[in-house]
N, C-alpha and C positions, 0 to 999 in steps of 0.2 A: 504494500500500500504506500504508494506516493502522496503526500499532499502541498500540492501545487501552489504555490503562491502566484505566479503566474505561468510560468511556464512548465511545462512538464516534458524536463528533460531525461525521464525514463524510459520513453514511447520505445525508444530504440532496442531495449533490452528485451522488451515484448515479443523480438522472433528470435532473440537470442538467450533466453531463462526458461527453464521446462516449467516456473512456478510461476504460476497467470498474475499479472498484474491488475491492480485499477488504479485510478488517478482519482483522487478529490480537489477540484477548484474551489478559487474562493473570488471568483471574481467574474463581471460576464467579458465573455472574449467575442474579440472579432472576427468577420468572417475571415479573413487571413490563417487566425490561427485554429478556427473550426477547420477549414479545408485542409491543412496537415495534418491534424489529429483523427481527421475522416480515413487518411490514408494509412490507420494502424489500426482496422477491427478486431484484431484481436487480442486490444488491451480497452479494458472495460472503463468506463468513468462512471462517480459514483458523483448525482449531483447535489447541491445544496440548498435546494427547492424545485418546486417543479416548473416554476420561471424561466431556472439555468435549465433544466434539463431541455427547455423549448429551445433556446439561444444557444441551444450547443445539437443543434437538429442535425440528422448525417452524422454524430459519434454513437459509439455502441456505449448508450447509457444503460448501465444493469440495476442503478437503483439509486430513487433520493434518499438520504438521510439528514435531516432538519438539523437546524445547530443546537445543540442540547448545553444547558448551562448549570449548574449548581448555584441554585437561587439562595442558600443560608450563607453563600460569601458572599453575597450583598446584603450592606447594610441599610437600612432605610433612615431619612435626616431629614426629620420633620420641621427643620426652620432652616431652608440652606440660604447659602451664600446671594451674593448679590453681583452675578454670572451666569450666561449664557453659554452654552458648551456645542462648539465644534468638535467630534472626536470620528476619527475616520481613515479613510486615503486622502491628500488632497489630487483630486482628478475634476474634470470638470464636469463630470456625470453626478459625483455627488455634492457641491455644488457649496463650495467653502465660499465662492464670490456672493452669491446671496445671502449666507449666510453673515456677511459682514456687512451686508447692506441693510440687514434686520435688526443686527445690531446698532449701527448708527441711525436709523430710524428710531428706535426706542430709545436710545441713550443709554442701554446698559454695556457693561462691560462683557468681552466677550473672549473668552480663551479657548484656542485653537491646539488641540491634539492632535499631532500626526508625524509622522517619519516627514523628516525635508529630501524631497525631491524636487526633477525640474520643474515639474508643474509649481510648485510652489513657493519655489524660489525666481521663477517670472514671472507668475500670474497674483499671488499671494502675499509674498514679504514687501512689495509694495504699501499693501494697506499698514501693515503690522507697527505698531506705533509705542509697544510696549506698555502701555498705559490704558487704551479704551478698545484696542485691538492687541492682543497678549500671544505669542508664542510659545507654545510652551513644549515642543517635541513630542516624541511619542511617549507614551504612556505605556507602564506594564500595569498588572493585574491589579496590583494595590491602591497603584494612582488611579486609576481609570476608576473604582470603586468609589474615593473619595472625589474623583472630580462630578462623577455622577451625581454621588450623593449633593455635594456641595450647589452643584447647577441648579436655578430656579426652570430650566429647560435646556432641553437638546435641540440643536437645530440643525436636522436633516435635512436640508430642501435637495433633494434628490431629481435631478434633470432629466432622468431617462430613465427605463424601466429598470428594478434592482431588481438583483435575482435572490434577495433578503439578506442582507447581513448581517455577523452577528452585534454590531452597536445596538442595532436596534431591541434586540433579546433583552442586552444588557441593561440598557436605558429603562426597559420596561420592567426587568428585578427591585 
């Protein structure tokens, strides 16, 4: 079992390991990399709603399995912060530029979770101002916990179809 962060560079091993593969994505792909992943039926992909499994048409999907979370490691924070939470990929599918425009509409302050990439260091660190627009890198388990907690909301605004991620599981612990 591979799981893909985006690419799934095991496809290969598929006519070359007598023990069957499958791949889990986490992400929706395009058709570029649907149409090479078409060309290895006989490595299985397991998808992560049945969205992706639509968006990945032409691979040999053997089965969804939903993102399953353990809800008693989130805490619940009944008077949180006075923050706005971005937490994600920055891509422009999920949609960190709106999200910073809701923020500055409302006036509240808004911090931004996620790995720095190119998208985000051209499109993104722009706005980021340290102070009413907050970068704050990727989060692990415990941060993300208390950034949750801390948020008076999440702001998904999602551009295009998701194929369910699991922030949103999380946000709703």
């Amino acid at each position: 079992h591979y799981e893909a962060a985006y690419f799934p560079i095991s496809l290969a091993f598929g006519r070359l390991c007598p023990v069957p593969l499958v791949q889990t994505l986490h992400h929706s792909p395009n058709r570029a990399q649907v149409a090479l992943w078409s060309r290895y039926p006989e490595v299985g992909f397991v998808a992560i709603s049945d969205e992706q499994a639509r968006l990945v048409s032409g691979v040999s999907v053997v089965g969804t399995v939903l993102h399953g979370i353990d809800t008693a490691r989130f805490t619940f924070c009944a008077k949180p912060d006075d923050y706005l939470l971005f937490l994600g990929r920055f891509t422009e599918g999920k949609g960190p530029l709106q999200a910073i425009e809701v923020a500055r509409k409302t006036g509240i302050r808004l911090i931004m979770a996620a790995a720095d990439e190119a998208y985000y260091r051209e499109k993104v660190a722009p706005h980021v101002d340290g102070t009413h627009i907050v970068y704050f890198g990727e989060a692990g388990f415990e941060e993300k916990v208390k950034l949750y907690g801390g948020a008076r909301a999440l702001l998904y605004p999602v551009q295009k179809r998701e194929p369910f991620g699991l922030v949103l599981a999380e946000a709703m612990a």
